[in-house]
C-alpha positions, 0 to 999 in steps of 0.5 A: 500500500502508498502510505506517503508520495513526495514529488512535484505537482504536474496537473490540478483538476476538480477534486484531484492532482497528479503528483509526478514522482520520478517521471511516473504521476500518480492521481491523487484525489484531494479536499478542496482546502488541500489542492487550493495551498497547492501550486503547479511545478512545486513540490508536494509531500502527501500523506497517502490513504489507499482504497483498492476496489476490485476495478479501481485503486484510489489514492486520497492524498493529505498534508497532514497525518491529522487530516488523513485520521479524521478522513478515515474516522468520518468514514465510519459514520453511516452514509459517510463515503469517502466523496463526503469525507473529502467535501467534509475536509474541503469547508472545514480545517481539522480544528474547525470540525473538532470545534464543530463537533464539540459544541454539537454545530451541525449547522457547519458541517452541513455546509459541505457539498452532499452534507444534510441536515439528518447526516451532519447531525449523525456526524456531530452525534457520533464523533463526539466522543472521538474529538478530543482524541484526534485533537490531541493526537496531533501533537505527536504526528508530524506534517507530511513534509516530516516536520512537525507544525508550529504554534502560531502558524499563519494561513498558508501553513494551516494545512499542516500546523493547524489546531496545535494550540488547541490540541495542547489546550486540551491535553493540558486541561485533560491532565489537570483531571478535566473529561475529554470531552469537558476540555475539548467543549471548553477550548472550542468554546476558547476559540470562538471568542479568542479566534484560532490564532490564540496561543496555548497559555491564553486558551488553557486560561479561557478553558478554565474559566468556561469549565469553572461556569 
């Protein structure tokens, strides 16, 4: 299985690339938000989840082991394919759909093509309890360019360094003896009021004071 491709960017279509690694290009299928922070000619490294079906073998390219975990655990909803995942991915970074799951905000996720009310409702429903968890398992994987993200990361290095702070919010607020689940509501919570550029010590303090209500 292609767990990873490096290589350059030969073509960008609608919903997918060609990474061009030693003169052989593989098609990859991307989210939106993914192929937008792309430019041709450039070099790309992409975290790679492969699908084999009996008549075709799809690769689904991510720029970040964090990405790649939530493509793989959306799937596990009812009425979730791997299209959906993908368009869930497209209007949402990873921080801003834990975020959405955590305050139970259908309303975002159904703003991704093919996403209805009844489906972005069983989204939040049943990823709830999983939020938290992928959230903070981001502060151990690395980016798909083999370096770990930064805190503070501007826009253009969303992709890869996104919801650092948060994720080390909640670890922090979950050592402290907070519930997961508690912790990642209350730095979500954090975020709306702060933004997502707020840094880990000014959300443990704003988390604290929500779980303190």
């Amino acid at each position: 299985m292609i767990g990873k491709l490096r290589g350059l960017v030969d073509a960008i279509g609608e919903g997918h690339l060609i990474v061009d690694v030693n003169g052989v290009g593989y098609e990859v299928q991307a989210s939106a938000r993914t192929l937008r922070n792309l430019t041709l000619g450039a070099e790309v490294s992409l975290t790679i989840d492969t699908h084999v079906r009996e008549d075709a073998i799809r690769l689904y390219g991510f720029s970040s082991e964090v990405e790649r975990t939530w493509f793989r655990t959306l799937q596990n909803v009812q009425g979730v394919g791997a299209k959906v995942a993908l368009a869930v991915l497209g209007v949402l970074s990873t921080q801003e759909l834990a975020n959405a799951v955590s305050l139970g905000n259908w309303a975002a996720v159904e703003q991704a093509h093919g996403v209805g009310k009844k489906l972005a409702q069983r989204i939040v429903a049943e990823l709830k309890d999983k939020a938290p968890a992928l959230s903070v398992a981001g502060l151990g994987a690395k980016g798909a360019d083999g370096k770990k993200p930064e805190a503070g990361a501007s826009a253009a290095d969303e992709a890869s360094g996104d919801g650092l702070a948060a994720a080390e919010a909640i670890s922090a607020l979950t050592n402290l003896g907070y519930n997961p689940a508690q912790a990642s509501q209350a730095v979500a919570l954090a975020m709306q009021d702060l933004g997502h550029a707020a840094d880990t010590p000014t959300l443990i303090r704003r988390g604290l004071k929500e779980l303190a209500r």
